[in-house]
C-alpha positions, 0 to 999 in steps of 0.5 A: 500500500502506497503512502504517496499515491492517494486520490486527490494528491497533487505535487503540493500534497505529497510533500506535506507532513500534513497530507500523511498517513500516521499509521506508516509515516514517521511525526514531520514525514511527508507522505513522499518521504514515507514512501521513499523511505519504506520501500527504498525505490531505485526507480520512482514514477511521478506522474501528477496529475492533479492540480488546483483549478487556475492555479499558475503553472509556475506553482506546479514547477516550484512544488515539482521541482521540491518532488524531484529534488527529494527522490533524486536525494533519496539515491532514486531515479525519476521518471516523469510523466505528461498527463493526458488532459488539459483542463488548465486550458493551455498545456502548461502543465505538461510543457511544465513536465517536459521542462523539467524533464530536461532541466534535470535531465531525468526520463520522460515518459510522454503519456499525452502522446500516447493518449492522445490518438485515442477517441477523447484523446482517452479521456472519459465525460469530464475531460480529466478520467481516463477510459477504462478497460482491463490490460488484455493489449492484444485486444484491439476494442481494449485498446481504445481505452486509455488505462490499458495504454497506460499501463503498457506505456509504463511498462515500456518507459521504465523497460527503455530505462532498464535497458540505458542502465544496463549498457 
């Protein structure tokens, strides 16, 4: 059970001591440093998707930056993710990623791409869920949903990462 990976948290939740689980977490942990330090990951997924309506990209890249900052100190490699909508209206979010991506020169796994050649760009009603089916990916009716390209994306990402480590 993950400590940093709950409905609702954004980039700004799991660096706050407020936001933790005190079951797991140590008193002044944040739910990110709970998690790195219960399951010492060599590799950490961030994807965030979740942001305040009208808040600046700019307070998503400095709450980012903390994120990235405290998984690269805990000896882990990140890889970030792009997200598939764009409920802030101009994509800032994901050129925030992409930036950040190369700043810190960590992997970047691009789900828009991926998403976005899907119906509603793997998108449900509400522009934000993605579209569900279960991970059969030689199913091509499955494959019109975004979870399963997501799942598959991932496993591809961290793969392509596996095989720059290895040489």
């Amino acid at each position: 059970k993950s400590a940093a990976v709950k409905g609702g948290f954004n980039a700004a939740a799991v660096i706050s001591p407020m936001r933790a689980d005190r079951k797991v977490c140590n008193a002044n942990e944040s739910p990110l440093d709970c998690e790195l330090r219960i399951w010492k990951p060599s590799v950490v997924f961030v994807s965030m998707e979740t942001w305040w309506s009208h808040k600046p990209s700019e307070e998503y890249d400095k709450y980012m930056r903390r994120v990235l900052d405290r998984i690269i100190e805990s000896g882990a490699v990140p890889i970030i993710a792009t997200k598939a909508d764009n409920l802030e209206g101009d994509h800032s979010i994901n050129a925030t990623v992409a930036q950040l991506a190369y700043e810190y020169e960590i992997p970047l796994w691009n789900f828009w791409a991926a998403a976005n050649a899907l119906p509603d760009h793997g998108l449900s009603d509400d522009g934000f869920h993605l579209t569900y089916a279960r991970n059969f990916f030689d199913d091509p009716k499955r494959m019109q949903n975004a979870w399963p390209w997501r799942n598959l994306t991932a496993l591809q990402t961290i793969d392509s990462v596996w095989q720059a480590v290895k040489k």
